[in-house]
N, C-alpha and C positions, 0 to 999 in steps of 0.2 A: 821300146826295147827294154828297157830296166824295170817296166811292170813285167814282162814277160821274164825278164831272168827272175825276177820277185817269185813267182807264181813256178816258175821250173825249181826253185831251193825250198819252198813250201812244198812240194807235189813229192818230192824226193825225198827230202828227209820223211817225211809223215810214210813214202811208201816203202822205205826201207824200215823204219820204228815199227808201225803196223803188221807189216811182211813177217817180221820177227816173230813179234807176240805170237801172232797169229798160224802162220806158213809155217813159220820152224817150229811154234809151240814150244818158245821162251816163257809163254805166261803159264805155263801150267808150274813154273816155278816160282813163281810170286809168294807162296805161304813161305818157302824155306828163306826168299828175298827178307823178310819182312820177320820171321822170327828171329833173325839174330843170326842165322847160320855163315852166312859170309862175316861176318868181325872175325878178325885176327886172321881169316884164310890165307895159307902162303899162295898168291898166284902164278909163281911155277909147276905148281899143281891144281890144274885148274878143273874145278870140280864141275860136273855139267849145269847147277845152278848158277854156279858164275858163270862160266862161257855164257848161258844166255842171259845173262845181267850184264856183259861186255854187250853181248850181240846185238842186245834192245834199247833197254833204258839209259845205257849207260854208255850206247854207240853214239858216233859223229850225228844219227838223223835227230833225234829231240836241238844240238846246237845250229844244225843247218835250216832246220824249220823257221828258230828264232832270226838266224841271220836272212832269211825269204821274208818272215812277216817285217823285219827290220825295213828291209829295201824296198817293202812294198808301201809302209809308212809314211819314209822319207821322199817317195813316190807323190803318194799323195798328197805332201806339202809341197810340193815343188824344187826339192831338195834331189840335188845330185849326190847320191852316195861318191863316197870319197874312191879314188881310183885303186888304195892300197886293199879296199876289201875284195875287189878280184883278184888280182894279183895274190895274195895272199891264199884266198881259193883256189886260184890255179895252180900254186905252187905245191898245196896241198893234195891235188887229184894226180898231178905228175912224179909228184912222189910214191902216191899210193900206186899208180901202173906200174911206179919203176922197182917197187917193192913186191908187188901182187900180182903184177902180173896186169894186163887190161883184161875186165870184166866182159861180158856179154850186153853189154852197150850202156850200163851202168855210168861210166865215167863221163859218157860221150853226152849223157845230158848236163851233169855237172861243168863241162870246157863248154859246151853252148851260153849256160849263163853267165860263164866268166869272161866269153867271147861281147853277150847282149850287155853285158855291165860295161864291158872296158868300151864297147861301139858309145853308149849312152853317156859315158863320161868325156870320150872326146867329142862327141857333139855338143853335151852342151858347154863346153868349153871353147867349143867354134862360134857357138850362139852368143858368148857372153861378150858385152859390151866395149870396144879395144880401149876405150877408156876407162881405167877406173874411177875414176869419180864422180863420173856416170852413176847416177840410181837406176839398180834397175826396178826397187819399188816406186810408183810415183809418191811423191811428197807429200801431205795433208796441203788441203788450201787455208790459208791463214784468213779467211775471208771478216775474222771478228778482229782479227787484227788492223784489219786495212782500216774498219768504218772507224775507228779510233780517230 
């Protein structure tokens, strides 16, 4: 479950960042990015190189990507992400429908891995040991210790 919500916040931010550049043709704005032209711009005036410097580089997918390869890391060690980082994503996506309006199915992948993250948390929360003092790594054997 929590590789699959891993792999749904990698898929989505990259395909909303990509989409951008790409789809909207944000990047055709990258020389004005990069000369200096955005310093000091008032953003109640938002010039169509910033809008797409909001739209891409500088939108929620480059931080959602990190927070996917994040999940998918701690994945990989056997580490349960902590239960506030869905929560926190969710709170984030239900904002943005309550603001935006719901998307064209946008959202719906985002509350899926908020859904696989919070399922993966309380399972292994179910799994873990009623005792704590219980290891759940096993212990080194002291076997140079014994022939002592």
């Amino acid at each position: 479950m929590i590789r699959w919500a891993g792999w749904l916040l990698v898929l989505y931010g990259a395909a909303h960042t990509l989409g951008a550049l790409t789809v909207e043709g944000a990047a055709r704005h990258a020389g004005a990015w990069f000369s200096g032209v955005l310093w000091g711009t008032d953003l109640a005036v938002m010039s169509p190189a910033m809008s797409a410097y909001w739209l891409s580089v500088n939108s929620f997918g480059p931080p959602t990507v990190l927070i996917g390869l994040t999940v998918l890391w701690l994945d990989r060690r056997g580490i349960t992400p902590p239960p506030f980082v869905a929560w926190t994503l969710g709170v984030w996506v239900v904002l943005g429908i309550v603001v935006m309006g719901p998307g064209v199915g946008q959202d719906l992948i985002l509350l899926v891995a908020v859904g696989l993250l919070l399922a993966g948390a309380r399972r292994a929360t179910r799994l873990r040991p009623d005792n704590p003092s219980e290891s759940v790594v096993p212990e080194k054997s002291h076997s140079a210790d014994k022939a002592r």
